[in-house]
C-alpha positions in Angstrom: 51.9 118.0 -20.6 53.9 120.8 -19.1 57.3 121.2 -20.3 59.9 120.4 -18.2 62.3 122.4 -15.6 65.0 121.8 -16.7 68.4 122.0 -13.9 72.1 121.8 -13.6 72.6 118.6 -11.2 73.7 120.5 -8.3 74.2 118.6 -4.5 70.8 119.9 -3.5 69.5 117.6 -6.5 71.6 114.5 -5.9 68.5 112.7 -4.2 66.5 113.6 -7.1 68.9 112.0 -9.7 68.8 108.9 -7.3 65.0 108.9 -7.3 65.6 108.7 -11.4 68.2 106.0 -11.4 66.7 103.7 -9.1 63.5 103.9 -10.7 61.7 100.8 -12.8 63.5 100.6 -16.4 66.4 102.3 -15.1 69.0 99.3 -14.6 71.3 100.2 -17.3 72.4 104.0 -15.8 72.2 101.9 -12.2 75.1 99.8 -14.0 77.2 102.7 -14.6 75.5 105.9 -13.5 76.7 107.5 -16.2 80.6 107.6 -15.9 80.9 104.8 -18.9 82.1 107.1 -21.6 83.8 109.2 -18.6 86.6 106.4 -17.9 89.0 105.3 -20.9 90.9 102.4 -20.5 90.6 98.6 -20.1 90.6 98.5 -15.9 87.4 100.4 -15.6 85.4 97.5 -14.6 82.4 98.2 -17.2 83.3 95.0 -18.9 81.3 92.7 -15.9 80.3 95.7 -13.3 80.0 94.6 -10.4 78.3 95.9 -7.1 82.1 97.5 -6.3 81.7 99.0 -9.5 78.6 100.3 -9.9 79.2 102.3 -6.3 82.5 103.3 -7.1 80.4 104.9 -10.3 77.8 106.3 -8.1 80.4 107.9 -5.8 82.3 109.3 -8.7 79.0 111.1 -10.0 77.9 112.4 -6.9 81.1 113.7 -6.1 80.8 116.0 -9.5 77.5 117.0 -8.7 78.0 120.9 -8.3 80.9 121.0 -10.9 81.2 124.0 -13.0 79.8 122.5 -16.2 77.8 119.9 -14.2 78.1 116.3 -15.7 74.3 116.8 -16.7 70.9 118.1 -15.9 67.8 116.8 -14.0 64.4 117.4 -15.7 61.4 117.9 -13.4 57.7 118.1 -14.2 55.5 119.6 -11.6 57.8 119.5 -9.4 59.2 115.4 -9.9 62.0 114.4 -11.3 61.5 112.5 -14.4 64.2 112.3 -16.3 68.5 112.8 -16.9 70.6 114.1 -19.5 74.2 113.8 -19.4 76.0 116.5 -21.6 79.2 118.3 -21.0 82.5 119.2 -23.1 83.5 116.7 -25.4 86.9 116.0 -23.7 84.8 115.0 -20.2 84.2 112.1 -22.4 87.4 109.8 -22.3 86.1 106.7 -24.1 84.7 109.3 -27.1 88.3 109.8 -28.1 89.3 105.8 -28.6 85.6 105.2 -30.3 85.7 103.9 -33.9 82.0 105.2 -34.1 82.4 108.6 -32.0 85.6 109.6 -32.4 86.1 113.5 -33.2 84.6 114.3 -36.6 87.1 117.8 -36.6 88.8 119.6 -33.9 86.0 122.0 -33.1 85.3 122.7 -29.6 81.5 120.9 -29.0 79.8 119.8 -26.3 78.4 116.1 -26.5 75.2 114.8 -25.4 75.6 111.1 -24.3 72.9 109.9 -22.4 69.4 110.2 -21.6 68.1 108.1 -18.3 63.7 108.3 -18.0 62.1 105.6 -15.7 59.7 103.7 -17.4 56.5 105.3 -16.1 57.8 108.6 -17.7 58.0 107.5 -21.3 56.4 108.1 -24.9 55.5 111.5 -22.9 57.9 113.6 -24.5 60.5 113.7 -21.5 63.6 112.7 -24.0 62.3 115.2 -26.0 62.0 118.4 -23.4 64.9 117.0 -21.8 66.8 118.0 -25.1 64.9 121.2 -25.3 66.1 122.0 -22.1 69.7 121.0 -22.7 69.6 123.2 -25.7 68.3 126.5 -23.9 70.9 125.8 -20.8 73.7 125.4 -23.4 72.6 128.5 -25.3 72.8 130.5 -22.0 76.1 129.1 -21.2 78.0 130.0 -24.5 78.3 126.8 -25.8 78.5 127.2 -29.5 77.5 123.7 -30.9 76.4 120.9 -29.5 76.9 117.1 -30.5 75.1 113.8 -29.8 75.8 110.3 -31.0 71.8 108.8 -31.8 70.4 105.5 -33.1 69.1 105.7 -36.5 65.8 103.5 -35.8 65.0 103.2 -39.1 68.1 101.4 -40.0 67.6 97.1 -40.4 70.7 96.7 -38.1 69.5 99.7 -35.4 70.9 98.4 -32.1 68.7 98.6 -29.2 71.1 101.4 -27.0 68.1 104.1 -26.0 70.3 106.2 -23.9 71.7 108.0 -26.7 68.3 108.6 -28.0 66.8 108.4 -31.4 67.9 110.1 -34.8 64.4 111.2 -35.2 64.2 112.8 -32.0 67.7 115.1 -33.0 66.3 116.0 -36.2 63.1 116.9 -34.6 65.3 119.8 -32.8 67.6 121.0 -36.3 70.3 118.7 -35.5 72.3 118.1 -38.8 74.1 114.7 -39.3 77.6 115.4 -40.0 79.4 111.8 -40.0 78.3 108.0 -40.0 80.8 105.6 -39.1 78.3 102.7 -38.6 75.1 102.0 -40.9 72.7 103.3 -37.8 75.0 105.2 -35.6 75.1 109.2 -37.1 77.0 111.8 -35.5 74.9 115.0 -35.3 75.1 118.6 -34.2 73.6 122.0 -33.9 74.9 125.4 -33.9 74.2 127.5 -31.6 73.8 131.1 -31.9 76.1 133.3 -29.9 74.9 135.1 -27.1 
């Protein structure tokens, strides 16, 4: 397989992200679209979301779309979009802050990786993984210094089933380091990045 192009969502690409979200296997980041760990705070409506909600959350990402970071990139193979990762700054993530499991380890700056969205038609062909890849080169290019991401250990008895913050084995697979673990299958990892 080719690896993927990996872009900055941009409001050229908003019907390309759509494409992703609506696709088959893809109901969880419809619930949300990705603006869970954005919000902090018990009136977000992510308890029950509702129709309301889930366009309010629609609305909210398309209006970042062309932000300067970007709340995420779009991965295309050949051309089609295939895939989602949502990374930025750790402070774009309220609800990080007020997690037992994800709260800050220190008080470097990082960047955190939250969420990865692939329809179901895309999967076990290594999109997660050059979606990562990808993330990792744009991040390099940007400055960022060291990135963070909050996995499921898979190989853990009491592993819940939460596959949009990927697996352990697929961070390791790309030199991430575990650095804290809060919760017997929920690491925190991170990799350095090399200055420019």
């Amino acid at each position: 397989m080719a690896r993927l192009d990996v872009q900055s969502l941009t409001p050229d690409r908003w019907a390309d992200l759509e494409a992703i979200f609506e696709a088959r296997g893809c109901s969880v980041a419809r619930g949300c679209w990705c603006m869970y760990y954005r919000v902090s705070g018990k009136e977000t409506g992510f308890t029950r979301p509702g129709d309301a909600q889930r366009e309010r959350s629609r609305q909210a990402l398309r209006a970042m779309a062309g932000d300067d970071p970007p709340p995420g990139l779009v991965g295309y193979r050949d051309g089609v979009p295939v895939g989602w990762i949502s990374l930025g700054p750790r402070e774009d993530y309220a609800k990080l802050a007020r997690s037992p499991t994800m709260k800050a380890v220190d008080d470097q700056p990082v960047w955190s990786i939250v969420c990865f969205v692939v329809p179901s038609e895309f999967r076990r062909q290594g999109v997660a993984r050059d979606l990562l890849a990808g993330a990792i080169r744009w991040a390099r290019r940007r400055g960022v210094r060291l990135l963070e991401a909050y996995p499921v250990d898979k190989s853990h008895p009491c592993a819940s089933d939460a596959p949009w913050f990927g697996s352990k084995a697929l961070f390791d697979e790309a030199g991430f380091e575990e650095v804290a673990r809060r919760k017997p299958a929920r690491p925190i990892v991170r990799l350095r990045l090399a200055a420019r």
